[in-house]
N, C-alpha and C positions, 0 to 999 in steps of 0.2 A: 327568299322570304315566303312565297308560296306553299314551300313543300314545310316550312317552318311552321306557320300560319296552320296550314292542315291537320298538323301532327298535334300542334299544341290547341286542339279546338277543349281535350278535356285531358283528365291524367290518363298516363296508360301503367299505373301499377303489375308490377309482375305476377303473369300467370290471370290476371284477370279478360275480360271479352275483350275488353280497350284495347291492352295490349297485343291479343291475337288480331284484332281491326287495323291496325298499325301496323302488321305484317306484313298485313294482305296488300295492304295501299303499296309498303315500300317495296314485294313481290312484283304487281304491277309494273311500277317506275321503273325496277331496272332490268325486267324483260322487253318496259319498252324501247329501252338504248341497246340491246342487242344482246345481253348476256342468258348465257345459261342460270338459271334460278332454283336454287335448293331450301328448302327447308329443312332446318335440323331441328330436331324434339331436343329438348334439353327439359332431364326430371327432374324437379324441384321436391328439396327435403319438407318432407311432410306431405309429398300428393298434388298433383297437378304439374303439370309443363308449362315452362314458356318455351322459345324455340330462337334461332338465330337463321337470319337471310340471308343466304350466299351465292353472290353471284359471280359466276365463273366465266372467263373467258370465252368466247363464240367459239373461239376453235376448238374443235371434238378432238382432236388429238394431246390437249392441254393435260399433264399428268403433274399435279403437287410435287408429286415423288419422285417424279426425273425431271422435272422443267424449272429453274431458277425461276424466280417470278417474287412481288411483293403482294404481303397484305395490308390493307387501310381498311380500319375498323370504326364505329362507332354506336352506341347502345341508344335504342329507342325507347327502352321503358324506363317508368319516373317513379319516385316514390307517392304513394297512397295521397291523394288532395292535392297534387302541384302540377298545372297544367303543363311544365319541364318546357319552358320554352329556347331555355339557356341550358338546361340542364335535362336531356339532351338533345332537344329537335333542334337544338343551334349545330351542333357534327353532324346527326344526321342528315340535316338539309345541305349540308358541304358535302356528304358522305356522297350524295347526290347526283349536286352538280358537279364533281368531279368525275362518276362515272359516266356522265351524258359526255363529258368532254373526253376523257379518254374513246368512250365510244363510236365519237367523229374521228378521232388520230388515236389510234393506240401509244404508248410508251415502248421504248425499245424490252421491256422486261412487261414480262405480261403481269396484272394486277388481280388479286380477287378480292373484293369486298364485301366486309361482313356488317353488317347490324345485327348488332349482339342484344338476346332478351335478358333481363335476369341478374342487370348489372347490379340495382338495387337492391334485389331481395325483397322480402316479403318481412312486416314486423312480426315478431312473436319468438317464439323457442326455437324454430328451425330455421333462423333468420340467416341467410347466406350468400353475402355479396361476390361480385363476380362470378355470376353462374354461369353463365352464356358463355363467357370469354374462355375461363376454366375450363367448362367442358368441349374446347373448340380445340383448345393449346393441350389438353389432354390427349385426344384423341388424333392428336396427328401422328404418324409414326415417325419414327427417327431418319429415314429420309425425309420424308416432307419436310419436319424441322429444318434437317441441313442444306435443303433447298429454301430455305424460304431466306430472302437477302437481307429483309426489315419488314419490321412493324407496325406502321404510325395512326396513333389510335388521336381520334376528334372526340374531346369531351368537353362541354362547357365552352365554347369558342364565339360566344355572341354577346358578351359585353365588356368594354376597356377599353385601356387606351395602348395596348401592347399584346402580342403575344406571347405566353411565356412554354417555347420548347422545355418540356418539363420532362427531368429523371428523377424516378426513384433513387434514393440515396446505395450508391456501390455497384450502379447499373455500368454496362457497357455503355460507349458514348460516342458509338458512328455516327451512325444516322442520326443521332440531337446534335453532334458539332457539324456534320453536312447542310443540317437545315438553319442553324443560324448564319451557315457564311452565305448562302441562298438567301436566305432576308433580306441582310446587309445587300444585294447584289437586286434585290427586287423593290428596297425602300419599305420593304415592309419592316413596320415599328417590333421588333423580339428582343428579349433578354432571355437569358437560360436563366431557370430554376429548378432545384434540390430540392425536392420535399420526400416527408417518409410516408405521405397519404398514397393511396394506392386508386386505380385504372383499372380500364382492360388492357393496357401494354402489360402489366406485369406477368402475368400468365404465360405471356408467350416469353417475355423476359428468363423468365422461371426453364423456360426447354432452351437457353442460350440463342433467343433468338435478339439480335438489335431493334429497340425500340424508339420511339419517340413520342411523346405526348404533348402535344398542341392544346394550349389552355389558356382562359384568362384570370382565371383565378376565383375564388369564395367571394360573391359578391351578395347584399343585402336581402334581396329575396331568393336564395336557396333555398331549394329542398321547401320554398314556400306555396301557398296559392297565388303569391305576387309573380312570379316566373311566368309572364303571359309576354305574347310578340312583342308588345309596343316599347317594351323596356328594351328590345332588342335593338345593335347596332347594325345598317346591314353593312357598312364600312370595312367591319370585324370580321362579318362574315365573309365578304371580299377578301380580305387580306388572307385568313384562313385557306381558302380554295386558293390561291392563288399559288401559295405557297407550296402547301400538297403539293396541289399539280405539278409545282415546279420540280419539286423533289422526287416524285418519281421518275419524271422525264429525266433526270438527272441519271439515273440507273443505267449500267450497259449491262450487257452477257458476262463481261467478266469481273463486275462487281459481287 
């Protein structure tokens, strides 16, 4: 709720100062639990960048492209007037705490974590959602792809009374049926849900990679100025990390 709280103090519109400040914070955080930290420019149609945070494994020998390993993602920037407390400094802030814990015990498969700028887009003509994610699942090359085991992107995870492991309609469906029998086994409230609405899972979906999207679904103040903490559940937020966590720990070498 902290790292929630922080994030959502104003909007961070894509490509704007806000969202570059929002970076920088979650740069901080998770070179302070031990990771390697990158920043990637991501160019935005019509001029200006936002960028995406990636932090890598400590171990210098970690290579995308020969080392199996998973990615957990989630997008910090909001649309224009919504302080995004649900949408999205609710994954972010899971995005988080999940890395401070991995970073006291690793997972048997190493993890990198992105916070993706760009998810929104910017309104007007050149208006192009999934930017961040897009140009991340772009640019991996086709090893990486084949090395990467799963997906699981945190989008909207901070209000309701359930989680809903969410696929794209005609998605692959590992890693969303590993995490709902993982629920059932952690008492965490899930139901699978179809929708044809789209994430940053779908990008990397798009290079054959297995995905999952953890959500609680379109709730009242969306995409509003009402999206501020206090509407936040931290129950929700618990449940979310808990889950993550479990499901990567869940990974071996030869998954």
């Amino acid at each position: 709720m902290a790292h929630l709280r922080k994030l959502a103090e104003s909007p961070r519109p894509t490509g704007s100062a806000a969202e570059a400040r929002a970076a920088a914070y979650l740069e901080k955080e998770l070179a302070s639990y031990g990771y390697r930290v990158e920043r990637q420019p991501v160019p935005l149609p019509g001029g200006g960048e936002s960028a995406n945070v990636i932090a890598l494994p400590s171990d210098p020998d970690f290579d995308p492209a020969e080392d199996r390993h998973l990615l957990t993602g989630a997008h910090y920037d909001t649309v224009a007037g919504s302080p995004g407390a649900n949408d999205n400094a609710s994954g972010v802030a899971v995005l988080l705490e999940v890395a401070r814990a991995l970073g006291t015990r690793p997972a048997k498969l190493p993890v990198v974590l992105v916070a993706f700028g760009a998810e929104e887009g910017r309104a007007g003509p050149h208006h192009q959602s999934l930017g961040g994610s897009q140009h991340y699942a772009r640019g991996m090359s086709p090893e990486e792809a084949r090395h990467l085991a799963a997906m699981i992107n945190l989008d909207m995870v901070g209000r309701g009374d359930a989680l809903l492991p969410t696929l794209r309609i005609n998605m692959k469906r590992g890693v969303h049926q590993r995490m709902l029998g993982i629920a059932g086994r952690l008492g965490v409230p899930a139901k699978e849900h179809l929708t044809p609405q789209v994430s940053d899972s779908v990008p990397f979906a798009s290079r054959g990679v297995e995905t999952a999207w953890l959500w609680t679904g379109v709730e009242p103040s969306y995409h509003s100025p009402l999206d501020t903490p206090e509407k936040i559940t931290p129950e929700t937020l618990d449940w979310a990390g808990r889950l993550t966590l479990a499901t990567i720990r869940s990974f071996d070498v030869n998954d």
